[in-house]
Structure formats: C-alpha cells, structure tokens
C-alpha positions in Angstrom: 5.4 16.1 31.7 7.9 17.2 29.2 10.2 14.4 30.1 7.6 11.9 29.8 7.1 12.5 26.5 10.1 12.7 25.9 10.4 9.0 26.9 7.2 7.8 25.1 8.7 9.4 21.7 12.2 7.9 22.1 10.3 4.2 23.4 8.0 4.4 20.0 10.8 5.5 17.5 13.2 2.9 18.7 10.3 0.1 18.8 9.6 1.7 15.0 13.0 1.4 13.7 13.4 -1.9 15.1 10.6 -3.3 13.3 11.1 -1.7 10.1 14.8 -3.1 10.0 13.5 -6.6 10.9 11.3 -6.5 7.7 13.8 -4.9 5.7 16.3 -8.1 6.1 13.6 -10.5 6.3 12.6 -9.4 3.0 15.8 -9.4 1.5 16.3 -13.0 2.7 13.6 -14.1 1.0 14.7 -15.8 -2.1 13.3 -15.2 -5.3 11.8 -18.9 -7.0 11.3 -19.2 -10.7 10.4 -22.4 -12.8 13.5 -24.5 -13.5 13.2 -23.9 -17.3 13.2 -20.1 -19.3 11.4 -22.5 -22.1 8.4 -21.5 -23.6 6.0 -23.7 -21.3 3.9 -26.5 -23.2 0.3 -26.4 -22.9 -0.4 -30.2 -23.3 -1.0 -32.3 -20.9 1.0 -34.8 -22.1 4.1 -32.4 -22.2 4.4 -31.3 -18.9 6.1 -33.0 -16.2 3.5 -31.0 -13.7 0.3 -32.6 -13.3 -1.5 -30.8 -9.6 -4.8 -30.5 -10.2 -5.9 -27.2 -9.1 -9.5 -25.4 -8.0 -10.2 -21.5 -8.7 -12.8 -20.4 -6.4 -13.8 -16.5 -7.1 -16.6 -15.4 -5.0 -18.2 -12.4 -6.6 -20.9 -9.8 -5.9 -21.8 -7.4 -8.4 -18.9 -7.6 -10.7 -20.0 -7.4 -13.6 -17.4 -4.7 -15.1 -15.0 -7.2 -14.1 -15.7 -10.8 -14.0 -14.8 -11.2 -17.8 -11.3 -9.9 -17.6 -10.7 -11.8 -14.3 -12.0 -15.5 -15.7 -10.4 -14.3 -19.6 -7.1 -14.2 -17.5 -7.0 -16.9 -16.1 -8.2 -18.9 -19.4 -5.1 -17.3 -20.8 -2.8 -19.5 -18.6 0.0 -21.5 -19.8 -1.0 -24.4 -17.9 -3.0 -27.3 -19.4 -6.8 -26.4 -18.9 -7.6 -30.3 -18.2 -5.8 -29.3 -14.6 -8.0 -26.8 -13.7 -11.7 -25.5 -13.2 -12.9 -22.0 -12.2 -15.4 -22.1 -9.8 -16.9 -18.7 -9.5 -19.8 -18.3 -6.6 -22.0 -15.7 -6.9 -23.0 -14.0 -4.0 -26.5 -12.8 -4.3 -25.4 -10.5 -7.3 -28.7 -7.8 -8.8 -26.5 -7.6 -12.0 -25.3 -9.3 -15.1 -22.4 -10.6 -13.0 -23.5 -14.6 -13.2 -25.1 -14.2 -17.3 -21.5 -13.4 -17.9 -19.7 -16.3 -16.4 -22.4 -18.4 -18.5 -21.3 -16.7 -21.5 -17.8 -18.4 -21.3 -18.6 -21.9 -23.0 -15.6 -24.0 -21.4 -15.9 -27.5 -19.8 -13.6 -25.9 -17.2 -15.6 -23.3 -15.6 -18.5 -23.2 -13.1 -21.0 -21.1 -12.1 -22.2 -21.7 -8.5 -25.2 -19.4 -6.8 -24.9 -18.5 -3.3 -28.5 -18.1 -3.1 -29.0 -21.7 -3.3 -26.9 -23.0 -0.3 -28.0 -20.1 1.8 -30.1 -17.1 2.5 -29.2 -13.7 4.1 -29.2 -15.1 7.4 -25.1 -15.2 8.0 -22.2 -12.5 8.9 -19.9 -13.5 6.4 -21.1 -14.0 2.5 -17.7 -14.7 1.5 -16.4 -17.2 4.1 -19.7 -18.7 3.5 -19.1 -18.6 -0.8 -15.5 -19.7 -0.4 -17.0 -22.8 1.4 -19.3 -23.9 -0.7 -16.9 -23.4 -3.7 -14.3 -25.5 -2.1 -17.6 -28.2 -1.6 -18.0 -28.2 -5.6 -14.2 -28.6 -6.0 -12.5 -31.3 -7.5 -8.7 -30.2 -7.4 -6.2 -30.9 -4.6 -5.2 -27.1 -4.6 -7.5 -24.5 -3.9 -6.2 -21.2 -5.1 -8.8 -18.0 -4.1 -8.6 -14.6 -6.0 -11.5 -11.7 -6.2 -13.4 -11.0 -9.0 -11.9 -7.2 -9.5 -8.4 -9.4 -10.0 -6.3 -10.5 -13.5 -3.6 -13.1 -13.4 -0.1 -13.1 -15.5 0.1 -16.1 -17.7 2.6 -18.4 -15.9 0.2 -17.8 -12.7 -1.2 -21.4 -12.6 2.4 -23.4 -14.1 3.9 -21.7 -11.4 1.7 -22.0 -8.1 1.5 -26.1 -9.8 5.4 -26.5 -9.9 5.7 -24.6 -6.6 3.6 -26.6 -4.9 4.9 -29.9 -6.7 8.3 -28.9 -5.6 7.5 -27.4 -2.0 4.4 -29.8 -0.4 3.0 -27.2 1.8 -0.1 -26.5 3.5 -0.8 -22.8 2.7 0.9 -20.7 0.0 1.0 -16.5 0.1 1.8 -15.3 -2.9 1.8 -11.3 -4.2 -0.7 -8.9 -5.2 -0.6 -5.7 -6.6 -2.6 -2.3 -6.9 -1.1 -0.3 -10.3 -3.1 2.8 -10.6 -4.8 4.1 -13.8 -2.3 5.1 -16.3 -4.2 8.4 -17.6 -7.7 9.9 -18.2 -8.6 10.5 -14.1 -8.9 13.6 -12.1 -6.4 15.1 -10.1 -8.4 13.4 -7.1 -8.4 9.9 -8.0 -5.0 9.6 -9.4 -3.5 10.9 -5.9 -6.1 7.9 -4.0 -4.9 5.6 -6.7 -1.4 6.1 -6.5 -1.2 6.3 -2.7 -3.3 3.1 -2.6 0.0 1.3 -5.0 2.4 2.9 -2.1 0.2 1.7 0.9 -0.8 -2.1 -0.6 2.7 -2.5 -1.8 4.3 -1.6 2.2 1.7 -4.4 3.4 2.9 -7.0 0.5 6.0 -6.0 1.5 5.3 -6.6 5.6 3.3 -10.3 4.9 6.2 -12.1 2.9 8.8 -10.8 5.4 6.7 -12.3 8.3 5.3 -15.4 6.6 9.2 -15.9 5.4 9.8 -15.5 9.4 6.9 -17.2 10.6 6.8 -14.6 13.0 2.4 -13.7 12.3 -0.2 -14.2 10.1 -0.3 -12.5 7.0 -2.2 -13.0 3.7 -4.4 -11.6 1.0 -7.4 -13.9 -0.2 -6.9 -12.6 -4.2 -4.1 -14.8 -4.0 -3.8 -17.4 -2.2 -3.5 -21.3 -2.4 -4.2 -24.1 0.2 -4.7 -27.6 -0.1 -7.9 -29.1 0.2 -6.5 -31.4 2.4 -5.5 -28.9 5.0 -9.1 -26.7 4.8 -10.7 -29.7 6.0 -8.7 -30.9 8.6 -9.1 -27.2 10.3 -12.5 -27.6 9.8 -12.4 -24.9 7.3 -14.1 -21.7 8.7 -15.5 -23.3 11.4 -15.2 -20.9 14.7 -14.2 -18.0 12.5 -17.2 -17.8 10.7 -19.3 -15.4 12.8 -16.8 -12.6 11.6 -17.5 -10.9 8.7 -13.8 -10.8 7.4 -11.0 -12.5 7.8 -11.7 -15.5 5.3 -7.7 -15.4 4.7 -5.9 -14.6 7.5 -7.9 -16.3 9.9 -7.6 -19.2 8.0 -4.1 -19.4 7.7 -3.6 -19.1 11.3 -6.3 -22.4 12.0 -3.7 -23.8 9.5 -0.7 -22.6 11.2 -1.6 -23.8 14.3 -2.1 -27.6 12.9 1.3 -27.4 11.0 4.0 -24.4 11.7 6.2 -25.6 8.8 3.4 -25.6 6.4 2.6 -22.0 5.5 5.4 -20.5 2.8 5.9 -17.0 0.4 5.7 -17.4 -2.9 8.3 -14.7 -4.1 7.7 -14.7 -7.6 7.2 -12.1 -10.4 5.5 -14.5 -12.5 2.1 -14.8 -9.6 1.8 -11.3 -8.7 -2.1 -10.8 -9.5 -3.6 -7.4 -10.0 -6.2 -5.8 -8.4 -8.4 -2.1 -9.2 -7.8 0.6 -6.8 -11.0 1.9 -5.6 -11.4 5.8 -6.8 -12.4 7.6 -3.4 -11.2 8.6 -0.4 -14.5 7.6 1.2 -14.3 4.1 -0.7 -10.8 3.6 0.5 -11.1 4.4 3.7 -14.3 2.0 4.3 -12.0 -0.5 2.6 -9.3 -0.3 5.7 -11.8 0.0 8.3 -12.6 -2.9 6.8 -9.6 -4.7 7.3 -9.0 -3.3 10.8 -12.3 -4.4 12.0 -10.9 -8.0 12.5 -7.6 -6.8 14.1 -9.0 -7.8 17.6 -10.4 -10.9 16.4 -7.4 -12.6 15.3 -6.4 -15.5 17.5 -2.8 -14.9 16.3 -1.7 -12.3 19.3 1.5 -12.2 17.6 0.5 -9.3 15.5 -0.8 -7.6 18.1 2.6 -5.6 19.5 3.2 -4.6 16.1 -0.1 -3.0 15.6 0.2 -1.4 18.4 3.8 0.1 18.1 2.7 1.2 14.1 -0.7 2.7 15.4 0.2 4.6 18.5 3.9 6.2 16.2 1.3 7.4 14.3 -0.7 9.0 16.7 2.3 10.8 18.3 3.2 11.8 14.7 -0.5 13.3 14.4 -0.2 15.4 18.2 3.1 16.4 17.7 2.2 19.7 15.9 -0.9 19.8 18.1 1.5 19.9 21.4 3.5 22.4 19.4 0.9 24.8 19.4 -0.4 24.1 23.1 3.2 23.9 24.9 6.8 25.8 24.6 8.1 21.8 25.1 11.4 21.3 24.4 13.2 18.3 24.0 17.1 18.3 24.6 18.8 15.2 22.9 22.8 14.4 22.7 23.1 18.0 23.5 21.1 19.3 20.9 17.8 21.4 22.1 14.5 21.1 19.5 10.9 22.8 19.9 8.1 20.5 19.4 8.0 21.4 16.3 11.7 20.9 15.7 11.6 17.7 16.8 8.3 16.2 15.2 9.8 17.7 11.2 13.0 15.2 12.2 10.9 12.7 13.3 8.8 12.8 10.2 11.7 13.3 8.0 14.0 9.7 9.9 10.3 8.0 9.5 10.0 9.0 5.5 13.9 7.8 5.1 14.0 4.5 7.3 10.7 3.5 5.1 12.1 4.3 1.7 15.0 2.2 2.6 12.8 -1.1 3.5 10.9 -0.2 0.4 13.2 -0.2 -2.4 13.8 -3.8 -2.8 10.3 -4.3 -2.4 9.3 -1.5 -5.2 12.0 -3.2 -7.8 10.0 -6.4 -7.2 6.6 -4.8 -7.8 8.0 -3.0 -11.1 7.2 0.2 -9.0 10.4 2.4 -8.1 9.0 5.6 -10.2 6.2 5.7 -7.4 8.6 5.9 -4.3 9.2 9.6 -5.6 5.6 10.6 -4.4 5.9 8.8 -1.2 7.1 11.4 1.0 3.6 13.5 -0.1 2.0 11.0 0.6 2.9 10.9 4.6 0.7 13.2 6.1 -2.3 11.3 4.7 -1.3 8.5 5.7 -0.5 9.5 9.2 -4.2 10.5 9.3 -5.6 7.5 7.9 -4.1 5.0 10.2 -5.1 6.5 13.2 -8.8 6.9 11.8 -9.1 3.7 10.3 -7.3 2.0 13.7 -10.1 3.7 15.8 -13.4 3.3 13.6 -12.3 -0.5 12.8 -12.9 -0.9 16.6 -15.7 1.5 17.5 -17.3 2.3 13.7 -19.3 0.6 11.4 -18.5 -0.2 7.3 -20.6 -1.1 4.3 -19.3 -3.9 1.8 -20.8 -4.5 -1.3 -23.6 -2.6 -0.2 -24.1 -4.5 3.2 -23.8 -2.7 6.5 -21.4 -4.6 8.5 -21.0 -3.7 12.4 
C-alpha cells in the first residue's frame, strides 16, 4: 500500500512538472506583436492604411452597472468608427441594462432584444444572443467581449492590423481580472486578488497551447473570428444544447475545418479587463461553471491535462489526511520523509515550479507585485479545484439568475 502511493505521487508530480515546463517555454516562444508604427494612430478613415470592417457583439443580462463603461470604451478606440458597430443583445434583461445602450446616440451602435428572436425555451441564452448578433452584423470580423469588460484604446487598430497582417480564422487574445484598488473588506480583497492569480495562470495556459496548437483554449470577452468561418462551421450548431461553451467549443468546430487558422494575439495593447466577482460563493459558481462543459468538449486533447492538474490536487488535499490516518513513510534517494514530510516538499516544489512559469506571464499582465501572495493563496486553491472538478460533473450552477443543470 505504502509503495503504491508511493508510485501514484511520483507518476503525478513528474506528469505535473512536465506540463508546467511545456507551458513555461511555449509561453516564452510566443512572440510579442505590436503595430508597425509607435505614431500616434490617425482616427480618419482616410488616413489609415487599415480598413477591416469589424462587428462588436456584447450579449448582456442585467448589466446595467456596467454596460456604459463597456460600450464608452470601446467608443474611445483609436480606430475610425465608420469601421465598426457595437452590437449589444440583450438577454431578457428586468433592468435599465437596454435604456442605457439607447442613451448612446451613435450611428455605430445597436441595440438588439433577445426576446424577440426567442423565448425561454433554450439551454444556452448566450450561444443563442451571440448568434443572432452575428445575423445583424455587417463586418467581416466578429470580435465578442462581455458586458462586465472595458477595452484599452488601440484594442480595435490592433485586432484590424493583426488580422490585416495575419488572415486567420480565429484570434485569442488576453484578458485580465485586476482587483479593487482599495475600499473592500478583508474578504473580498483576498477573493479578488486570488481571482487576478488564478485567471492570469489560465491566460497564461491558453496562449501557450493555442501558440502550440496542442488544445482548445479561449475566453469569449475577447475573442475575434471571421464571419466567414462562423458560418461555414455552422456556427453553434451541434453545441448548442450546452449551456456554455459559446468560445471554446467554437474554436474547436473551427479548428477542426482549418488547423492553421486559430492564432494568440500576444499583445499588451488588447488585453480587456474584466470585474472580479466579490464572493467566495459567487466565484466558485463561476468555475463550476466553467468545469461543467469539461466533458462535453469534443477536443479530447485537453482531457489528460485535466486529469493530471485535478487528481495532483487531490493527492495534495489527502496527503495531510493520510498523515493523520497512517505512520507512511516514503524513502526517496536515500532520504526517509513522514507523510507529512513529504506532502510540505511537495507543496513547497509545486508553489516554486508555478512561480517560475508565471513570471513571464505576470510582467506581461503588469502583475508581478501579486505573485508575492501566491504562495497563501495555495491551500485555497487546492480546495477549490478539486470541488469545482467534482460539482461541474455531478452539481448544479445558477447564471444570471438561471439554474443551469
């Protein structure tokens, strides 16, 4: 018995390690893209040498405290606003969330209700909102962001010259969680801060394996695929019995029509913002959330990843539990270690080995200060994985106040 778990700890660290040091140099090899000049960037059409006409589609469901700042944003970019339209749907919202996007008097900008295209009869609003955006759409690029989101300026001039530059299919581009700057409780500025730390490991996971093609990775508040290639994969046609999944799943319909298609966009100048939520109960509906489609993904390739990252965690979680059960002891190059022992090293080689991959990743995020919490934040995160893991197979979760099985 002792030896056997012996074996299963040494099989999971190794697989760990191995996969952690892929992403690190995949990551790494990712180059960095920028627009070819450091000029300021003309706003007139008839000054700029980029002319893709582009589609915003923001579905949104009771957003009312943040529709404005998301749409205001995105009015804000350099890029000429007779190349692109907002198209915001909104999804059977009980507030003010639609009265504000008719307050914005631009040409440019859309208001489109859900309501009208369907009742409550599907699984998935948003699939279902992103769809009938992308019907109302005029421009060759679809770009997707959430309503909780704000863009940087040179957002649009650079997804445009990008795509100008790059022709592809599907482009993943950066998002980020910064967490309130002051005036919370104790409470929320530990969920808020460990939220940053978590969302910027995944950012950091999906460019390395979209830069590798090695699985599907992506984040719907930024994200940009051609019209073109949405309706050739039939958009979310098969997919769209699943509640979630309007990104991911997409990309991989896309990536199975054309591999070469799907790039990163590494660039400072697209990283959107998004709000943390403010509870541990809110967060960890949120990653149920997410794991909920793990299973569902045609793209297996994830799959021995997940399972390697889940199960580490689970040993990390009975380790102390075996400590106080057992007298185990494990004997390694020579070197004899309780259970204890020997799950404190374990934690410790898994804090360092994860610092390391997230540096780079941190610098590029403008987040380094953070990584000085990250080894308090361990234990939580230990715990929420393997919760989230189980109840986004077994559990249920609510989403914008719908109960989603």
């Amino acid at each position: 018995m002792q030896q056997a778990v012996l074996i299963i700890c040494l099989l999971l660290i190794i697989s760990y390690t191995a996969i952690i040091i892929y992403y690190a140099i995949a990551w790494l090899s990712l180059p960095n893209w920028q627009l070819a000049t450091t000029q300021p960037i003309p706003k007139g059409l008839a000054d700029s040498p980029i002319t893709a006409q582009l589609s915003i589609i923001i579905p949104a469901r009771n957003e009312e405290d943040n529709i404005g700042a998301c749409i205001q944003s995105i009015l804000n970019q350099s890029y000429s606003k007779n190349l692109y339209e907002i198209i915001v749907v909104n999804d059977h919202s009980t507030d003010a969330t639609a009265s504000i996007v008719k307050t914005f008097n631009e040409p440019n900008i859309k208001c489109v209700d859900l309501i009208n295209f369907i009742g409550n009869e599907t699984n998935s609003f948003k699939k279902k909102g992103i769809e009938v955006g992308i019907a109302q759409a005029n421009g060759e690029l679809i770009i997707t962001t959430d309503a909780d989101c704000v863009a940087p300026p040179n957002w649009l001039q650079t997804i445009a010259a990008f795509y100008e530059e790059k022709k592809p299919d599907l482009i993943v581009m950066p998002v980020s969680i910064f967490p309130s700057p002051s005036g919370v409780g104790l409470g929320v500025r530990f969920i808020e801060i460990f939220q940053a730390l978590d969302f910027m490991t995944l950012q950091g996971i999906t460019g390395s394996a979209v830069h590798k093609k090695i699985h599907s990775m992506c984040n719907g508040a930024n994200l940009a695929y051609t019209k073109k290639a949405f309706n050739t994969v039939n958009g979310f046609a098969g997919i769209n019995n699943i509640a979630s999944g309007d990104d991911m799943m997409l990309m991989h319909k896309i990536y199975s029509e054309n591999k070469k298609g799907i790039v990163y966009l590494k660039s400072a100048a697209v990283i959107v913002q998004t709000k943390p939520v403010k509870t541990i109960t809110e967060f960890i509906n949120q990653r149920i959330r997410w794991a909920s489609k793990a299973d569902k993904y045609e793209d297996k390739r994830m799959l021995p990843v997940l399972i390697v990252v889940y199960f580490f965690n689970v040993l990390l979680l009975i380790l102390p539990i075996i400590a106080f059960l057992s007298n185990f002891k494990f004997l390694i190059f020579n070197f004899q270690f309780s259970t204890l022992q020997f799950w404190f090293w374990l934690l410790l080689f898994k804090m360092v080995i994860e610092i390391i991959f997230l540096i780079p990743i941190a610098k590029f995020f403008n987040k380094l200060p953070l990584l000085f919490l990250f080894p308090l934040m361990q234990p939580f995160h230990i715990i929420y994985t393997v919760i989230a893991g189980w109840l986004g197979k077994f559990g249920r979760y609510s989403w914008k106040g719908r109960q989603v099985k």
